[in-house]
N, C-alpha and C positions, 0 to 999 in steps of 0.2 A: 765149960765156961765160955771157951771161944763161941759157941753157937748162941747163948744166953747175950753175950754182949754183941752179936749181931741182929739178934729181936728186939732190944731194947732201944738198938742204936736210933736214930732219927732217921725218917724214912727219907729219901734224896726226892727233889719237886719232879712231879709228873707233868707236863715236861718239862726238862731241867730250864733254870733261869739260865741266862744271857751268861751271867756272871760265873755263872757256876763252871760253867763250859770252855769260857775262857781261860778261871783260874784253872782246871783242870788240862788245858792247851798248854798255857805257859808252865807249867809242873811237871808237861809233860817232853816239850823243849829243853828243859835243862838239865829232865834227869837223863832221859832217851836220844836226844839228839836231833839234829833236822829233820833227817828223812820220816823216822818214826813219826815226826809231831806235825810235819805239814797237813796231813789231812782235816787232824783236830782244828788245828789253827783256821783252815781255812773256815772250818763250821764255824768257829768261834765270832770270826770275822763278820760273815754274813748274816749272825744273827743280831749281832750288836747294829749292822748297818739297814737291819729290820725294823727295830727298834722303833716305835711311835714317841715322837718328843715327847708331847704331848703328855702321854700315859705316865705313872707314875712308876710305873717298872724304869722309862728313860729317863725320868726325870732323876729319882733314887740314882742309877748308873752312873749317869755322869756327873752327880754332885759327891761322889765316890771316886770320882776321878778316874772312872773306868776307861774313859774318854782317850786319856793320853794313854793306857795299857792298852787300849787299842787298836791305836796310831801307832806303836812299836809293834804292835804284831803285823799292820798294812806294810810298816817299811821291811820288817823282816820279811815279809811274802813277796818283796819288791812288787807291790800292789799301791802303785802312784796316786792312782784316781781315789780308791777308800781313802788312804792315806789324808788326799787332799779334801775330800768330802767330809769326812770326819774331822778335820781340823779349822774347817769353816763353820759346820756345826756347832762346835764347841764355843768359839769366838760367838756365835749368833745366841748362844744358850745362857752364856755368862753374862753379854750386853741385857738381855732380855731381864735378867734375874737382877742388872746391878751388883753383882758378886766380882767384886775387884780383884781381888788375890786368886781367885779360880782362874779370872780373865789375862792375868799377865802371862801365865803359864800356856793357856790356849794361844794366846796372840805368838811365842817365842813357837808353838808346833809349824802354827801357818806362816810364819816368816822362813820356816827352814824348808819350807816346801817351796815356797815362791823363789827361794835362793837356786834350789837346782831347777827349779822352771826358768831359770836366768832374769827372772821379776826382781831383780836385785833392788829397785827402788821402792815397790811395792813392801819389799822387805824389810828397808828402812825406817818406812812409815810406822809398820809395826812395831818396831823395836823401838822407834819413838816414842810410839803410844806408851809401851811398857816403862819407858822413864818419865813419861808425864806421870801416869797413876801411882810410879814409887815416889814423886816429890809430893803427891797428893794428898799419898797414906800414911808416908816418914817409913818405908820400907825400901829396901834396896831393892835393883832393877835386878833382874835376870842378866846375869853376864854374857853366858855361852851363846847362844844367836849372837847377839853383836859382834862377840870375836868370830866366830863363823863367815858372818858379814863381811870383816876389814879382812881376813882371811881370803875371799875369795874375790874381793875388790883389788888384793894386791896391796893393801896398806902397809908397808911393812915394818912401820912403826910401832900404828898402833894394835896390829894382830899380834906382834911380838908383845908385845905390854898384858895380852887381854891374856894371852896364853901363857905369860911365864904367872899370872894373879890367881889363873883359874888351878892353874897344875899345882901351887903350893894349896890351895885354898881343900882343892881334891887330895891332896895328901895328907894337911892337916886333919880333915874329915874321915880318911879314909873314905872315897868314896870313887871306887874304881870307874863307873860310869864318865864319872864327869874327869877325870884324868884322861879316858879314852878320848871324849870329846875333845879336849885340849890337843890331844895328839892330832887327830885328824885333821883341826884347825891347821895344823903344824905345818902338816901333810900338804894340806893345798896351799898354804903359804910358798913352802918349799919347793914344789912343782912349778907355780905359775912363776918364778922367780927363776928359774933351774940351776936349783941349786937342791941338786935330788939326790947325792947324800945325805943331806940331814932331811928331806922328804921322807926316804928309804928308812929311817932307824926314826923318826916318828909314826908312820904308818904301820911298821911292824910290830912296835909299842902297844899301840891298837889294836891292832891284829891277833896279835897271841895273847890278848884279854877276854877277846870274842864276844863283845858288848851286843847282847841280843837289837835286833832292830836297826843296827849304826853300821854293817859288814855292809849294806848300800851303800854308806857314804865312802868306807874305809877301803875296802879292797881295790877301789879301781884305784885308789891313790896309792896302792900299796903295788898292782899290777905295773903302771906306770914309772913309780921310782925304782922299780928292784930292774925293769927292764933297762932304764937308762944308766944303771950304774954297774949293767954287768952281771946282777944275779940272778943267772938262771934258774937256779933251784926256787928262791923265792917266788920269780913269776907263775914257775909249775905249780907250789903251794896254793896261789891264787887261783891260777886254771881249775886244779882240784876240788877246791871251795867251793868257785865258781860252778861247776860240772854238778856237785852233789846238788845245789838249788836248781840249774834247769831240765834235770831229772824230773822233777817232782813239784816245781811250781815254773812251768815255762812262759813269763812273761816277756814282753815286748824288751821289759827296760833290763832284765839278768841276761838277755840271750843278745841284747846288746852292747851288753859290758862285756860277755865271755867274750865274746866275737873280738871285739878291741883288743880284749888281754890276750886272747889267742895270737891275732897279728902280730904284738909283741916278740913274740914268741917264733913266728915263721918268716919267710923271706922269698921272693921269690912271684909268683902267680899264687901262691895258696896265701903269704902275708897281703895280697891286693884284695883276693875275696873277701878275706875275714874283714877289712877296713870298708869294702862297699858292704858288707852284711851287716857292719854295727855301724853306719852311719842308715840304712833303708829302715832297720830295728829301731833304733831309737828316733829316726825320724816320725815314729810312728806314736810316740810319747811325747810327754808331757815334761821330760825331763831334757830340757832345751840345751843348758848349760853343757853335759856332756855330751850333746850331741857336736855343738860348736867346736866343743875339746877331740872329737871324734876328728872332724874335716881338719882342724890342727893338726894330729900325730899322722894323719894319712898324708898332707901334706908335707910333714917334713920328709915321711919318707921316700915319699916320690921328687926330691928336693933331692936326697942323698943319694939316689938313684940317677940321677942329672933326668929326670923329666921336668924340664921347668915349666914347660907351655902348661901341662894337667896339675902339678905342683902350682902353679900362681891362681887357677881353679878354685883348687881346695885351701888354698891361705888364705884367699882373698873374702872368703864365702867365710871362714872360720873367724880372720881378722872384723870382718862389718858385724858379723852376729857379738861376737865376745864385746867388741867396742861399744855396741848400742846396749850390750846387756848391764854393761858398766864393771865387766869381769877386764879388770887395769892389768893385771900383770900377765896372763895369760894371752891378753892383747897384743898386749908389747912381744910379747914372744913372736904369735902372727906376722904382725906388721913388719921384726926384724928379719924373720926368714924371708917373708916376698918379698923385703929389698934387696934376699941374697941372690932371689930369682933376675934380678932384674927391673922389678916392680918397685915403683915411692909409694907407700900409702902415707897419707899426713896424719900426723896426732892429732887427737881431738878431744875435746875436753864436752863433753854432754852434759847439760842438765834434765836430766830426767824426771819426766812428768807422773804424775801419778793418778792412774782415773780408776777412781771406786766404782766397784761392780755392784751389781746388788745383793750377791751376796754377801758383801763384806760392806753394813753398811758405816757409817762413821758414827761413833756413839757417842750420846747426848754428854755436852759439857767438855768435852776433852777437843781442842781448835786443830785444827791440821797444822802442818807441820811443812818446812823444804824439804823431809825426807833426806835430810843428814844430821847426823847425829852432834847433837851439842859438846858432847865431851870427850874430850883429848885421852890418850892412853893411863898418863899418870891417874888424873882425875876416875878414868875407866875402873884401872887397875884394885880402886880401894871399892868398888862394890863387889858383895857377895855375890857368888853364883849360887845361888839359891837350887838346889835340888831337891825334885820331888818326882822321882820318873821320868829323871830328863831324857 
């Protein structure tokens, strides 16, 4: 019998589809584990980012919303660039087609990308766009970017609002994803703030969920609070994590988070290495924001070392990047420590400009925007966070 319903069965495409390969990566991710499934993933990846728009195999894909399962396998491979190519893509596939509910969901990928590129305004923009098209269609906005957003601007009103609406919202739903997301919002809230107890018990929240694709956003916040509040064994948990990825997908932007979470962890000349190796690593990416976060935690500890001359260095380099990036509260961190060096920096209040690339170009009928968002937390708090592979 078993050999009969193997004859009969349907023969798998010669060579396999795009999709097939993927779905067969992510299957094989969750039953097998990292290491097992990196190889897969990576095929997977590169075939989708093969893909002819054009042709009808990419067109079919991404109106399948392959698009965004693809984008979680770039961030799971901490693979910045596809990540970001593919979520510019998608934004360019939806304007093109006029597909509004495809396109809000695209616009909230590339905002979360441009968020850790430190584009925080550019970020904006989009999130904007995504509440113009909800009062357009009488659908609610995408919540999670925006709390992301106020999360990493330091807002702590209204990131508190967006994350205590989104967490009952994911609990109501049961929808563990979008709970993790709320967590890590948490997480950065509670770091740039330092107030990294309750960073520590949001980010572990997250952490021991193990949301495919989000362990880029979440561990380094996890690395971070467990370090400032004392728990060694958590930071090691994260090294560990960390270590099983740059085995097996050794990117610029994992080998310059280990390196940071490492320094955590040492003291001495080997914690100075690991801080000059993940600020030379992620100078080397796209992913601006932690690199800014990087010359921050180097500087305080050369701070708490009494190095103040190379200490006001790394603060002052950290403070102007974070400041212009519009990352508020991790700013103000900056700024407070090089006054303990010694150093005034003044507060500044930026309006940040926004210029469209041509990739991203502005679509027909929807007006730009200041690139801050019209509504307050309450107001925030009563839209859905709509999940579809967030």
């Amino acid at each position: 019998m078993g050999g009969e319903r193997e004859r009969t069965a349907p023969l798998s495409p010669n060579p396999p589809r795009a999709v097939d390969v993927l779905l067969d990566a992510v299957t094989l991710r969750l039953t097998e584990g990292y290491a097992a499934a990196a190889p897969a993933l990576n095929r997977a990846l590169k075939m989708v980012l093969a893909l002819d728009v054009s042709s009808g195999e990419a067109g079919y894909w991404l109106w399948l919303a392959g698009g965004r399962i693809s984008q979680i396998i770039a961030m799971e491979l901490w693979d910045f660039e596809s990540w970001y190519a593919l979520a510019v893509s998608q934004v360019q596939f939806s304007r093109e087609r006029g597909a509004l509910t495809h396109l809000t969901f695209a616009l909230n990928y590339l905002a979360r990308a441009h968020i850790l590129a430190g584009e925080l305004a550019t970020a904006a923009r989009l999130v904007e766009e995504d509440h113009l098209i909800a009062e357009a269609t009488g659908k609610p906005p995408i919540a999670y970017t925006e709390m992301m957003l106020a999360a990493w601007r330091g807002q702590e009103q209204e990131a508190s609002g967006l994350v205590e609406a989104i967490s009952r919202e994911a609990a109501a739903r049961d929808v563990g994803r979008l709970a993790s997301l709320a967590a890590y919002a948490s997480s950065v809230l509670h770091n740039g703030l330092r107030q990294h107890d309750a960073a520590c018990d949001a980010a572990r929240l997250a952490f021991e969920r193990e949301p495919m694709g989000l362990g880029s956003h979440i561990v380094p916040e996890l690395a971070e609070a467990a370090a400032r509040t004392g728990d060694v064994a958590l930071v090691e948990a994260a090294m560990e994590w960390l270590s099983e990825r740059t085995r097996v997908t050794p990117t610029e932007w994992v080998l310059g988070i280990e390196a940071r979470a490492r320094a955590l962890l040492c003291d001495g000349d080997a914690a100075e290495s690991c801080y000059r190796e993940s600020i030379e690593r992620l100078g080397r990416t796209r992913v601006r924001a932690h690199l800014a976060r990087a010359h921050l935690l180097y500087g305080e500890w050369l701070r708490r070392k009494r190095r103040r001359g190379e200490a006001r260095e790394q603060l002052r380099t950290a403070y102007e990047m974070l400041d212009a990036m519009g990352i508020g509260a991790f700013a103000e961190r900056a700024r407070r420590e090089l006054r303990a060096t010694g150093e005034t920096a003044r507060k500044r209040t930026i309006e940040h400009t926004v210029e469209l690339t041509a990739q991203e170009p502005r679509s027909r009928g929807w007006p730009g925007t200041d690139c801050r968002t019209r509504r307050s937390a309450p107001a925030c708090s009563s839209a859905r966070a709509r999940s579809s592979t967030t």
